[in-house]
Backbone atoms as SQL, in Angstrom:
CREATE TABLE atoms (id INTEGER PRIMARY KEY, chain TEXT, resi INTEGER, resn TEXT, atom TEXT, x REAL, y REAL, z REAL);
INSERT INTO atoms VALUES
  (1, 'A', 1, 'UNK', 'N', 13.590, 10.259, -6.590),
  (2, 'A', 1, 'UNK', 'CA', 14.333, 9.011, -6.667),
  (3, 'A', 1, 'UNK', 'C', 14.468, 8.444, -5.256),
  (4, 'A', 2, 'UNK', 'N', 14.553, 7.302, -5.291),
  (5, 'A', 2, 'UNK', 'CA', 14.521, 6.564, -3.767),
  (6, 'A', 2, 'UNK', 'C', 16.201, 5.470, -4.472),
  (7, 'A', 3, 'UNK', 'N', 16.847, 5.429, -3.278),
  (8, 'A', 3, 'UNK', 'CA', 17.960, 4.864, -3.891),
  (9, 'A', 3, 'UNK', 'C', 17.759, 4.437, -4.891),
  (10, 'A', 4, 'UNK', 'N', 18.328, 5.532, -6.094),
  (11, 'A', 4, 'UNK', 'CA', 18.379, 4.878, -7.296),
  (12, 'A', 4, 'UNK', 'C', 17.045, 4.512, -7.805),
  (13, 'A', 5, 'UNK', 'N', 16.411, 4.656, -7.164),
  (14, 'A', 5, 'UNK', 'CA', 14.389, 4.109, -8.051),
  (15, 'A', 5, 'UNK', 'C', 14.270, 5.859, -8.103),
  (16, 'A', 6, 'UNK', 'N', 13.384, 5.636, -9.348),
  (17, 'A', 6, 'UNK', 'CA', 12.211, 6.828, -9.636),
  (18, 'A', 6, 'UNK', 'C', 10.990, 6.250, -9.184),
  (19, 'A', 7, 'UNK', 'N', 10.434, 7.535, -8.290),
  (20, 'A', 7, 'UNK', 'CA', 9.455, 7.106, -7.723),
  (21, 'A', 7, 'UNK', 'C', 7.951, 6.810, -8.825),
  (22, 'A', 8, 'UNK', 'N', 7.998, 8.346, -9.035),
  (23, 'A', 8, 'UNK', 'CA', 7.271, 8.677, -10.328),
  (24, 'A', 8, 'UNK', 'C', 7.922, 9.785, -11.299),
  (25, 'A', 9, 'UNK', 'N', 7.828, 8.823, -12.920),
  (26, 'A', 9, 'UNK', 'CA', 8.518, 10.081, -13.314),
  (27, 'A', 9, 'UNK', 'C', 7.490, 10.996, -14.455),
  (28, 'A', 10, 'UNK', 'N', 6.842, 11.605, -13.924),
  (29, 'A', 10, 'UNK', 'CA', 6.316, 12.731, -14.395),
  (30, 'A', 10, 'UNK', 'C', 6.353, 12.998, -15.956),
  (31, 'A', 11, 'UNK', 'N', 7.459, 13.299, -16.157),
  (32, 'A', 11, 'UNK', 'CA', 7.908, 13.643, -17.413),
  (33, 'A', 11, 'UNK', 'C', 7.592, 12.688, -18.514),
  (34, 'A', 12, 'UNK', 'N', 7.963, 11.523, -18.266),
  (35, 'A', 12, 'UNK', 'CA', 7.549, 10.254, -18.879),
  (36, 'A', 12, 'UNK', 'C', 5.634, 10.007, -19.401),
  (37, 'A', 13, 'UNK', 'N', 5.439, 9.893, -18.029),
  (38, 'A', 13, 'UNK', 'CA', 4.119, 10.249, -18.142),
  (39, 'A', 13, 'UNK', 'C', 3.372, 10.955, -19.057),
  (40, 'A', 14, 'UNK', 'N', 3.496, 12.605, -18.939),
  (41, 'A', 14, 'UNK', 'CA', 3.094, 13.428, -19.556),
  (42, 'A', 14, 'UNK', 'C', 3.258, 12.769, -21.493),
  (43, 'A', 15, 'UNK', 'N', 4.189, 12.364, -21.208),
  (44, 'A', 15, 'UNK', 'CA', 5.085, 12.622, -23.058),
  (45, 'A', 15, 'UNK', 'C', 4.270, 10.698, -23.147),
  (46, 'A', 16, 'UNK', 'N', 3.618, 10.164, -22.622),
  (47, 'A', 16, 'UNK', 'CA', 2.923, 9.180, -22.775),
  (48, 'A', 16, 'UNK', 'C', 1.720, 9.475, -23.214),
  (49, 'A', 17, 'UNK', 'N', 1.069, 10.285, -22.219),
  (50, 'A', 17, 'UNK', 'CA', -0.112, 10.775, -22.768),
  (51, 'A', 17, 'UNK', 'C', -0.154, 11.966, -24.007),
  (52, 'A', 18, 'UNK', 'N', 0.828, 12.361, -24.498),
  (53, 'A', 18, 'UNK', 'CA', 0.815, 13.212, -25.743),
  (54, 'A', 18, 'UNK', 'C', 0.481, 14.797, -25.037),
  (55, 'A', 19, 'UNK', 'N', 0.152, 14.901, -24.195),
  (56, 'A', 19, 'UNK', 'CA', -0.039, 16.795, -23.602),
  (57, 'A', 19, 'UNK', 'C', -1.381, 16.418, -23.260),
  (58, 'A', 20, 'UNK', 'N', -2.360, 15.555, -23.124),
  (59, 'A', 20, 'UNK', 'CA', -3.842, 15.561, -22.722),
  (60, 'A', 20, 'UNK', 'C', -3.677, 15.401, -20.987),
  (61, 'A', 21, 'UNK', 'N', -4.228, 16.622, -20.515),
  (62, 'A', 21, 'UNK', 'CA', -3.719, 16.609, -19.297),
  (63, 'A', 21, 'UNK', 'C', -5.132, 16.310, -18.491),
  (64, 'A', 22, 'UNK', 'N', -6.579, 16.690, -18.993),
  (65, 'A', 22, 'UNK', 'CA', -7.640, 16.172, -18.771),
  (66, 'A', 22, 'UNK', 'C', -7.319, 14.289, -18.532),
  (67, 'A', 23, 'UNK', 'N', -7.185, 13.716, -20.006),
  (68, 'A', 23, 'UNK', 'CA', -6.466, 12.401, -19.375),
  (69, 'A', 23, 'UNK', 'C', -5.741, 11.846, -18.402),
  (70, 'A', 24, 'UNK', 'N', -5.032, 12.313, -18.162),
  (71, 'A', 24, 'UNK', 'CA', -3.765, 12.588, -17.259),
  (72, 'A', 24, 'UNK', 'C', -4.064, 12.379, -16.096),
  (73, 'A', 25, 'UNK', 'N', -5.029, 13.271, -15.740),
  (74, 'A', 25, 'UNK', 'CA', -5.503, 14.055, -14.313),
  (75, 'A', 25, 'UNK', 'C', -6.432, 12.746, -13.990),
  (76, 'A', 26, 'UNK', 'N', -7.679, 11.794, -15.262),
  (77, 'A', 26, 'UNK', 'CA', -8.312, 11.269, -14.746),
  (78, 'A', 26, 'UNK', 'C', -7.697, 9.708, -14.608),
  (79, 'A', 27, 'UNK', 'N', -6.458, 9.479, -15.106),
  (80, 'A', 27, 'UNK', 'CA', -5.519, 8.062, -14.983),
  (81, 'A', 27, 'UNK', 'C', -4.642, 8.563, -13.536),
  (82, 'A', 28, 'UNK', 'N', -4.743, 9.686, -13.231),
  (83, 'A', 28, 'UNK', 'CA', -3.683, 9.459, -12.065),
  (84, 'A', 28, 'UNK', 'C', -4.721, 9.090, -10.924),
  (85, 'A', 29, 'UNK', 'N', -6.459, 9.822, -10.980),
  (86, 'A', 29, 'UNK', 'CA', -7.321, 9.602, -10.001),
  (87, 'A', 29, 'UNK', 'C', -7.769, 8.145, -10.053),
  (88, 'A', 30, 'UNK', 'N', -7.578, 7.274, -10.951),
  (89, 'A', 30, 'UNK', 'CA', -8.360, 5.895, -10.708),
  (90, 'A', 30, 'UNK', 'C', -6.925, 5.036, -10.394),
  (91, 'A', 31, 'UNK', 'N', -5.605, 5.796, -10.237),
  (92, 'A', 31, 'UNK', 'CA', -4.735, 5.101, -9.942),
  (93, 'A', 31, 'UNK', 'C', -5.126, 5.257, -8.379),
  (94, 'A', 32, 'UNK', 'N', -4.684, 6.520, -8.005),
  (95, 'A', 32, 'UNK', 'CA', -5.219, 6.430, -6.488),
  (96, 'A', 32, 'UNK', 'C', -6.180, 6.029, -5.841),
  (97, 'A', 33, 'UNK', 'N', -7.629, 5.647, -6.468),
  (98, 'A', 33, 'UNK', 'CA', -8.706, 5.202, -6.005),
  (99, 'A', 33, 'UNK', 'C', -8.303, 3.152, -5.939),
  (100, 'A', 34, 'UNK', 'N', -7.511, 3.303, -7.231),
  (101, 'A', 34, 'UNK', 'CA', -7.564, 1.648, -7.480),
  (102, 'A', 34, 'UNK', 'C', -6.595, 1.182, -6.614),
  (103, 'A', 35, 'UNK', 'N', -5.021, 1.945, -6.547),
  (104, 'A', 35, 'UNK', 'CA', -3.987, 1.390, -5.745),
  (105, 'A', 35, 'UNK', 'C', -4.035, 0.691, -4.286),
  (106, 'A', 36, 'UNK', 'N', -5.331, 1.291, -3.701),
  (107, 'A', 36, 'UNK', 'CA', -5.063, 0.884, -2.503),
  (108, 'A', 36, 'UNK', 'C', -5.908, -0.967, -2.445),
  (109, 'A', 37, 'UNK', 'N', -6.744, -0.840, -3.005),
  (110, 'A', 37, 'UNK', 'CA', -7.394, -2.326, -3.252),
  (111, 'A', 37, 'UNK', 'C', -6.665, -2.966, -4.405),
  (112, 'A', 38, 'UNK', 'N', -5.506, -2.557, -5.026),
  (113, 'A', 38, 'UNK', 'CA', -4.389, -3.485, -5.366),
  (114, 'A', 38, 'UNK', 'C', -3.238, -4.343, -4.447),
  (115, 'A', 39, 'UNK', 'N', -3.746, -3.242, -3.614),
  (116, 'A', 39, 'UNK', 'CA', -2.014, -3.298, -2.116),
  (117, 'A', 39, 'UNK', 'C', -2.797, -4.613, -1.425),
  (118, 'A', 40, 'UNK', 'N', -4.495, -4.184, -1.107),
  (119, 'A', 40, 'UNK', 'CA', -4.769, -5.032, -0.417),
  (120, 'A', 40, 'UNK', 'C', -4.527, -6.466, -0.871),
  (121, 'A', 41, 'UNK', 'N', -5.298, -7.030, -2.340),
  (122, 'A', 41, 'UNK', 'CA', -5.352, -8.139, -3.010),
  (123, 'A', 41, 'UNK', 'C', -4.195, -9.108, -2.788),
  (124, 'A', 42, 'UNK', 'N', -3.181, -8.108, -3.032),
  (125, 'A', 42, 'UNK', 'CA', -1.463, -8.754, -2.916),
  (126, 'A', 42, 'UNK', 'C', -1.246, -9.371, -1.051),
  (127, 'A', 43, 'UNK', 'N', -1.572, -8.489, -0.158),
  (128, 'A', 43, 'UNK', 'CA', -1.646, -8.827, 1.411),
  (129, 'A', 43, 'UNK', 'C', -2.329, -9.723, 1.817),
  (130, 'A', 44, 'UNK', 'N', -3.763, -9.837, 0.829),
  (131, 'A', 44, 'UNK', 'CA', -4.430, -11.008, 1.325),
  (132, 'A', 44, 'UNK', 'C', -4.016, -12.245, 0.383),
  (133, 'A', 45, 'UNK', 'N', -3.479, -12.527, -0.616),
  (134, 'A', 45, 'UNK', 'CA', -3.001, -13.521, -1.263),
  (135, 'A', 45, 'UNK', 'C', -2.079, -14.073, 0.013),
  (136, 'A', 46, 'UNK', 'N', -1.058, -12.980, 0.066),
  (137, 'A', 46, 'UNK', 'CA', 0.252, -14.151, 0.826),
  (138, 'A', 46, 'UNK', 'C', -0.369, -14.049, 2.408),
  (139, 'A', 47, 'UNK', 'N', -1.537, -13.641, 2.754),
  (140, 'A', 47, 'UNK', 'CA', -1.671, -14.132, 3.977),
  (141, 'A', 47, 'UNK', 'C', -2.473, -15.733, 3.839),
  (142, 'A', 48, 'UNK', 'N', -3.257, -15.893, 2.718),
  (143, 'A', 48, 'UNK', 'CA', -3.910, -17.074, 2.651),
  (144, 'A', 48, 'UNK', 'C', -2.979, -18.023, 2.083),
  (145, 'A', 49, 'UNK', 'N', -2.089, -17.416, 1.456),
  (146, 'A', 49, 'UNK', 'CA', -0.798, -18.657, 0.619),
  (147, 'A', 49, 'UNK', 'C', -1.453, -19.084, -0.492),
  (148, 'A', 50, 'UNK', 'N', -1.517, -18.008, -1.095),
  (149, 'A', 50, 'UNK', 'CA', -2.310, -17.961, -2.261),
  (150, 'A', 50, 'UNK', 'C', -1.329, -17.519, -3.347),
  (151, 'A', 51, 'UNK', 'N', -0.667, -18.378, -3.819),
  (152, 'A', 51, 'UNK', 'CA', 0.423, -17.804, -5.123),
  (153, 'A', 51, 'UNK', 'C', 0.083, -17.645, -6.415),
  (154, 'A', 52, 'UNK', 'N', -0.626, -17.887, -6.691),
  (155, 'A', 52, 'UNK', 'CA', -1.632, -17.777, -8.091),
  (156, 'A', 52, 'UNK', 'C', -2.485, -16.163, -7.868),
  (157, 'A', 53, 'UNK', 'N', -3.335, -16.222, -7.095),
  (158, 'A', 53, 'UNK', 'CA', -3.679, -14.838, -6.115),
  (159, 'A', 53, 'UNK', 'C', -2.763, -13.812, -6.662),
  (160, 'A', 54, 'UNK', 'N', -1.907, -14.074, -5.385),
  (161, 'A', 54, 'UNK', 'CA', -0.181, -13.102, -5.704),
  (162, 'A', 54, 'UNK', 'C', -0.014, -12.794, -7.143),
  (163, 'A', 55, 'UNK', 'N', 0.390, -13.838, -7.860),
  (164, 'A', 55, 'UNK', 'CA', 0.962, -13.590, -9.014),
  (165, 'A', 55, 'UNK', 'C', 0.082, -12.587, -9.829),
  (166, 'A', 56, 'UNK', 'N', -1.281, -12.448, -9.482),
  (167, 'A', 56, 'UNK', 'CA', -2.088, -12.140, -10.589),
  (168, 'A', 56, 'UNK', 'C', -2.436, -10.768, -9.928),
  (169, 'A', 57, 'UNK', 'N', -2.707, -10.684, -8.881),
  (170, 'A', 57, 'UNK', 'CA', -2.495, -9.265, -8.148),
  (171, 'A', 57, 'UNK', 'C', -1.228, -8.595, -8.505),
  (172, 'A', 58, 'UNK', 'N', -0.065, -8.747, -8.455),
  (173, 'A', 58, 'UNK', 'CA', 0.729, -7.655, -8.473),
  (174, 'A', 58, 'UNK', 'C', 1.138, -7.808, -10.398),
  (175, 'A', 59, 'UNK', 'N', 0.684, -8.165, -10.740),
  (176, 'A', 59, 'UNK', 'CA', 0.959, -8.649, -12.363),
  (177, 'A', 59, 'UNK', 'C', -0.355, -6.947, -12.828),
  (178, 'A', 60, 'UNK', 'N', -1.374, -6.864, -11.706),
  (179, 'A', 60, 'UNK', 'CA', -2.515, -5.887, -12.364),
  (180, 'A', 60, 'UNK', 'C', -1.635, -4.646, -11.930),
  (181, 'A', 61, 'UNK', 'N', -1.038, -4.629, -10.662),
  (182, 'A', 61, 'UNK', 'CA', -0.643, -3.479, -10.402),
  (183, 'A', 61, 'UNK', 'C', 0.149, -3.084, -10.887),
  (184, 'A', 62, 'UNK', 'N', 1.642, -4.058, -11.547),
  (185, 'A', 62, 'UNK', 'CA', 2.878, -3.719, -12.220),
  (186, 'A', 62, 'UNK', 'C', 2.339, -3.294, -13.440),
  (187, 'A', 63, 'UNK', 'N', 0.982, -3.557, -14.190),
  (188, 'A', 63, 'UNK', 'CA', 0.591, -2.688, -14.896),
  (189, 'A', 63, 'UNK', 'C', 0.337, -1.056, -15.152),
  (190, 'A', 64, 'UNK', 'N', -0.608, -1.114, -13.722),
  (191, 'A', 64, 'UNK', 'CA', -0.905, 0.008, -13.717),
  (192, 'A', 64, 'UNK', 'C', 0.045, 1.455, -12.874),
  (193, 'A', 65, 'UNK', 'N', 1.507, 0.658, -12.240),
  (194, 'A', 65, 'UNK', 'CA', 2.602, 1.482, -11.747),
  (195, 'A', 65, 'UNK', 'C', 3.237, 1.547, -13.040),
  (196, 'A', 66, 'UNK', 'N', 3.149, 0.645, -14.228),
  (197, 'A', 66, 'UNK', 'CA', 4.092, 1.188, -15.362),
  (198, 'A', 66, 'UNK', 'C', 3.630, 1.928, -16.153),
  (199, 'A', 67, 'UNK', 'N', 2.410, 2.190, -16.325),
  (200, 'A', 67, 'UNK', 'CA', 1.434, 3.453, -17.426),
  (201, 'A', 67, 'UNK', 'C', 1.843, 4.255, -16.404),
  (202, 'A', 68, 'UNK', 'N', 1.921, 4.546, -15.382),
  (203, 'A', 68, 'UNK', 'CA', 2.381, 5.956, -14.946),
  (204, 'A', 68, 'UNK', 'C', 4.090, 6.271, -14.483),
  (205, 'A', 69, 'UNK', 'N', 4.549, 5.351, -15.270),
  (206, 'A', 69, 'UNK', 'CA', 6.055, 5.194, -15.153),
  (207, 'A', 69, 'UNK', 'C', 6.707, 5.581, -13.421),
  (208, 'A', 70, 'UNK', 'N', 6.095, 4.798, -13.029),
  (209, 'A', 70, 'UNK', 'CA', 6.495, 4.568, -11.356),
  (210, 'A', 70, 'UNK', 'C', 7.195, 3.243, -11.145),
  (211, 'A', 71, 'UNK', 'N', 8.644, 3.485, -11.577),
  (212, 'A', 71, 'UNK', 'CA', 9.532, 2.286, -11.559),
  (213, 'A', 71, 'UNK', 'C', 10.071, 1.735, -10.407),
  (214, 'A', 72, 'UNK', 'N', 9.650, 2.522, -9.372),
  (215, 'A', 72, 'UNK', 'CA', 9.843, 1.811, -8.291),
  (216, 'A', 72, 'UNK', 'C', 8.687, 0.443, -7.782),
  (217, 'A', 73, 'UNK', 'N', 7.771, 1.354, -7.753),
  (218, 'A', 73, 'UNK', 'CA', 6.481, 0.445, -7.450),
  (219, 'A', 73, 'UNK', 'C', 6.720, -1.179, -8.608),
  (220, 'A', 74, 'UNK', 'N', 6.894, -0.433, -9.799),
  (221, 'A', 74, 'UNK', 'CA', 6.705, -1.572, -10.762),
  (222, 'A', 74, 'UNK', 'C', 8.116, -2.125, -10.792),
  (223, 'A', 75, 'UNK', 'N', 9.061, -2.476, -10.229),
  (224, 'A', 75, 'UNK', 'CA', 10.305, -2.743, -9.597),
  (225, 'A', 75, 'UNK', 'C', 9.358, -4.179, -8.398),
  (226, 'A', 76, 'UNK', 'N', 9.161, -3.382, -7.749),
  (227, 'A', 76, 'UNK', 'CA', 8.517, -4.501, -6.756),
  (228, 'A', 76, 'UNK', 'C', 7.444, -5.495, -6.820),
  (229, 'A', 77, 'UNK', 'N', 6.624, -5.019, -7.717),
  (230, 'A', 77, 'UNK', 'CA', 5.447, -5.826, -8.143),
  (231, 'A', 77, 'UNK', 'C', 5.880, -6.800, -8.715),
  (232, 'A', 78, 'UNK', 'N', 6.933, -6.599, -9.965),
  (233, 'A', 78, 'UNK', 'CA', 7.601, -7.662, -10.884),
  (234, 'A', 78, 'UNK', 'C', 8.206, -8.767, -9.344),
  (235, 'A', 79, 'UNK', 'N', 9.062, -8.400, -8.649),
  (236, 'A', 79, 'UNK', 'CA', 9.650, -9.265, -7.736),
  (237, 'A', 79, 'UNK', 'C', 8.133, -10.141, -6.714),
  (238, 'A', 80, 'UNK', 'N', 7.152, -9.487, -7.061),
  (239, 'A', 80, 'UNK', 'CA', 6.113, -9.636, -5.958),
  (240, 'A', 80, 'UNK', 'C', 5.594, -11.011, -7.327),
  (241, 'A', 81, 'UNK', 'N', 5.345, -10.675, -8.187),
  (242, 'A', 81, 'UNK', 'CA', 4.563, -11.599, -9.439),
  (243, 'A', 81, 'UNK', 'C', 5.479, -12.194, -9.263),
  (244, 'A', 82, 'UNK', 'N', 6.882, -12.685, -9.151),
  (245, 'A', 82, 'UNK', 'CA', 7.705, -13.573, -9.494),
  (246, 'A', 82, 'UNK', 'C', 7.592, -14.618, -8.161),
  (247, 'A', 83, 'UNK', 'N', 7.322, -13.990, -7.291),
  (248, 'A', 83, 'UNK', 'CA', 7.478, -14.954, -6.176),
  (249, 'A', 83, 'UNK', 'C', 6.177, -15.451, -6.100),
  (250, 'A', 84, 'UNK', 'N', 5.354, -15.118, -6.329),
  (251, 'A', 84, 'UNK', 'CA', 4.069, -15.951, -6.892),
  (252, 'A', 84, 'UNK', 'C', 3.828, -16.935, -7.737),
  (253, 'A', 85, 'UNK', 'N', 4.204, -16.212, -9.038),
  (254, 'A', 85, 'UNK', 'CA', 5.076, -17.483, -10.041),
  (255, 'A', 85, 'UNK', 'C', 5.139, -18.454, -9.723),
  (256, 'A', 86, 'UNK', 'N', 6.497, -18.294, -8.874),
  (257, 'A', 86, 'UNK', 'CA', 7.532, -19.366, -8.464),
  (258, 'A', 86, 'UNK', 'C', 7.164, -20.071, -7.249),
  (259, 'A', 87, 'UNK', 'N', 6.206, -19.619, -6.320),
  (260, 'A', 87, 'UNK', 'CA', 5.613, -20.586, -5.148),
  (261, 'A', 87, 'UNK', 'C', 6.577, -20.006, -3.856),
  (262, 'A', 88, 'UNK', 'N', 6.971, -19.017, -4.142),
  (263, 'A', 88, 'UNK', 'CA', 7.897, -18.927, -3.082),
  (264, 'A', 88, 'UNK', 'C', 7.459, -18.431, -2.177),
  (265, 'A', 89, 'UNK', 'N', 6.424, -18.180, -1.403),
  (266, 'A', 89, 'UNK', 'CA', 5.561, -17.276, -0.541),
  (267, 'A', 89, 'UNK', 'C', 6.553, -16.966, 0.685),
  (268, 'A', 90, 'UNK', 'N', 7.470, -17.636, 1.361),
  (269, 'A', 90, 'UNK', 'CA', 7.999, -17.338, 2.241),
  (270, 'A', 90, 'UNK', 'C', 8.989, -15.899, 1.997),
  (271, 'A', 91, 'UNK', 'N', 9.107, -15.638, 0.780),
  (272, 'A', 91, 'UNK', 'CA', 9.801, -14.433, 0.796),
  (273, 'A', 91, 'UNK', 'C', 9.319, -13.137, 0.621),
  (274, 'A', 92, 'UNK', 'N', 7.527, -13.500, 0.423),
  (275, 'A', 92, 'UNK', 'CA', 6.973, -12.471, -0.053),
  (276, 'A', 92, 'UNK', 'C', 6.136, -11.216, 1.102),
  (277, 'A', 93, 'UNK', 'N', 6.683, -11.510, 2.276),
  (278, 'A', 93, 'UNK', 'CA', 6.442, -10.455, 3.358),
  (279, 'A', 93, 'UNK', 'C', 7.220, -9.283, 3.410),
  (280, 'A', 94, 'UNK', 'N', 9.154, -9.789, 2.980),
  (281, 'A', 94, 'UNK', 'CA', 9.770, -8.693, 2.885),
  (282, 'A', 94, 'UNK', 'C', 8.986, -7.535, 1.563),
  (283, 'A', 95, 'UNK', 'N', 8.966, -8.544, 0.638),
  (284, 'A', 95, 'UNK', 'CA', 8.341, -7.788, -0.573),
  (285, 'A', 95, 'UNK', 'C', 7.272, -7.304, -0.789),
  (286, 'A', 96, 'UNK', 'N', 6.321, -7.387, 0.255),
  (287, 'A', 96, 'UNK', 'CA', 5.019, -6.424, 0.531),
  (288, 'A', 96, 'UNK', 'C', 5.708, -5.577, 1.155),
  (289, 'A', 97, 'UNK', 'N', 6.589, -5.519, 2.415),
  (290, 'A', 97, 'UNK', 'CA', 7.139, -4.558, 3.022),
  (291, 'A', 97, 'UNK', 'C', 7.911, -3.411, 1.989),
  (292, 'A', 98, 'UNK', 'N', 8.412, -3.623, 1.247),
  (293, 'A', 98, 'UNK', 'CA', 8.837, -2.611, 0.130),
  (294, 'A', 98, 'UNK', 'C', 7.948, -2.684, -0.950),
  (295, 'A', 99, 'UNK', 'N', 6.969, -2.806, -0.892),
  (296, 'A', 99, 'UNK', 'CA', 5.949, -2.197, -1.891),
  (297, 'A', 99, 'UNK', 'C', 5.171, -1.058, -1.137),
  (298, 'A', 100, 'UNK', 'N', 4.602, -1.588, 0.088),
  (299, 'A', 100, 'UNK', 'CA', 4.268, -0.569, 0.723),
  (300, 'A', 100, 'UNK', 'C', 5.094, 0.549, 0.787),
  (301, 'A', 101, 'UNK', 'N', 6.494, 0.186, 1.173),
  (302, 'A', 101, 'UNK', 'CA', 7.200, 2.123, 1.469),
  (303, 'A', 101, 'UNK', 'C', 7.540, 2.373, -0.024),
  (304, 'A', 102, 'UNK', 'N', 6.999, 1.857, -0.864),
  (305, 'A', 102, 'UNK', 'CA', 7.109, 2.397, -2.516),
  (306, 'A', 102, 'UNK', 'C', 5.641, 3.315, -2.890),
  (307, 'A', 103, 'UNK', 'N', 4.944, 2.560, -2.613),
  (308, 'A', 103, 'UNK', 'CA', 3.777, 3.371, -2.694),
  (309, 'A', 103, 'UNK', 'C', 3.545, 4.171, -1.457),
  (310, 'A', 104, 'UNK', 'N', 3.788, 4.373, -0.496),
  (311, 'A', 104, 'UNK', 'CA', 3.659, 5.605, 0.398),
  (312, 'A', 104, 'UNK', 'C', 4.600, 6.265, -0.113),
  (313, 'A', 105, 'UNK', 'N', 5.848, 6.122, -0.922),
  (314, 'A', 105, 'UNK', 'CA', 6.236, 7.452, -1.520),
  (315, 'A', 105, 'UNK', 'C', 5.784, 8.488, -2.569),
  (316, 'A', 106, 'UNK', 'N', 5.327, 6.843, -3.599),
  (317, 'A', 106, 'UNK', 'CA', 4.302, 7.488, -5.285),
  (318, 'A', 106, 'UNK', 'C', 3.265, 8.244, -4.568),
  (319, 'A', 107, 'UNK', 'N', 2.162, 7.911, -3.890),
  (320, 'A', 107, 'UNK', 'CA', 1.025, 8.172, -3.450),
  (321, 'A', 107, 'UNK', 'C', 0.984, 10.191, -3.334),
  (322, 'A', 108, 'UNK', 'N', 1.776, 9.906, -2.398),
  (323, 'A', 108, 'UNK', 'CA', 2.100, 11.789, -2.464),
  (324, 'A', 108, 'UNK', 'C', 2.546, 12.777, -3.422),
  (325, 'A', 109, 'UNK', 'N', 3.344, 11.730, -4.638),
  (326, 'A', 109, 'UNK', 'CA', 3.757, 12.434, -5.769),
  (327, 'A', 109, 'UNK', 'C', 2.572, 12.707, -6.460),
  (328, 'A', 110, 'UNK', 'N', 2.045, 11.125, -6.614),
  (329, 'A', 110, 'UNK', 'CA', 0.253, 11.356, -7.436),
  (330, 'A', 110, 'UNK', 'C', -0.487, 12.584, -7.434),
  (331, 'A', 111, 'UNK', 'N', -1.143, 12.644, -5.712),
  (332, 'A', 111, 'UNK', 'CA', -1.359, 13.565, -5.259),
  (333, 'A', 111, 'UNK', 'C', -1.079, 15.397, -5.761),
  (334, 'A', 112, 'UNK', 'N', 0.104, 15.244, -5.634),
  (335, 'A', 112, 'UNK', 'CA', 0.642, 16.443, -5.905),
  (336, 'A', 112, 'UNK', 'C', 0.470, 16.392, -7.589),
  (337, 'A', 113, 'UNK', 'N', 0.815, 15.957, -8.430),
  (338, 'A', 113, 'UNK', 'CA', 0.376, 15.900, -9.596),
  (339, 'A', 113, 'UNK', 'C', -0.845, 16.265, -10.171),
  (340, 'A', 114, 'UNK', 'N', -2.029, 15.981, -9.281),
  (341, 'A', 114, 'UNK', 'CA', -3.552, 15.867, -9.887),
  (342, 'A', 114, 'UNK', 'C', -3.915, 17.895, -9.290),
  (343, 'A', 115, 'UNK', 'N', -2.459, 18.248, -8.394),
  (344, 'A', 115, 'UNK', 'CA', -3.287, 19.657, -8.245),
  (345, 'A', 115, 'UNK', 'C', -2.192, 20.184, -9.632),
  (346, 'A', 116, 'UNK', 'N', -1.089, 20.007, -9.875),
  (347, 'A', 116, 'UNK', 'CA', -0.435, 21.035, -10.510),
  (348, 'A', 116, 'UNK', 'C', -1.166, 21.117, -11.755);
């Protein structure tokens, strides 16, 4: 938990996928392969002022942080799609800034997941 956020919750997960841990193992590896060219998409939207961009970038990722019930990440993405939405780009630097220290926290949980 990160104040009050679950980073990743495991448990959730598992009882998503029904006990297929072969599955499991290969949704947590295309999360980690995919996450990082999600992070990017979202960085280069609000550097070009691209709110449509934005919106549709973190709209893929709040997807794919909520199949692995990582409510933090998908906490921020929603605020990240909204300010895209809404045109608001000037606020959306803080909100890359806490996506990033959201996913440098999941990232290591992932990790640790794909050995247990």
């Amino acid at each position: 938990m990160t104040g009050g956020r679950q980073v990743f919750d495991r448990a959730t997960f598992d009882r998503q996928l029904g006990g297929d841990r072969a599955l499991g193992l290969q949704i947590l590896q295309m999360f980690i392969e995919d996450c990082p060219e999600r992070v990017a998409a979202i960085k280069r939207a609000v550097e070009q002022g691209d709110a449509g961009g934005l919106q549709t970038a973190a709209h893929t990722l709040k997807g794919s942080a909520g199949y692995l019930a990582a409510a933090f990440v998908v906490e921020v993405a929603v605020e990240l799609e909204r300010i895209g939405r809404e045109g608001r780009l000037a606020d959306a630097p803080s909100a890359v800034k806490q996506l990033e220290e959201a996913v440098a926290r999941l990232m290591p949980e992932i990790e640790r997941a794909t050995l247990a």
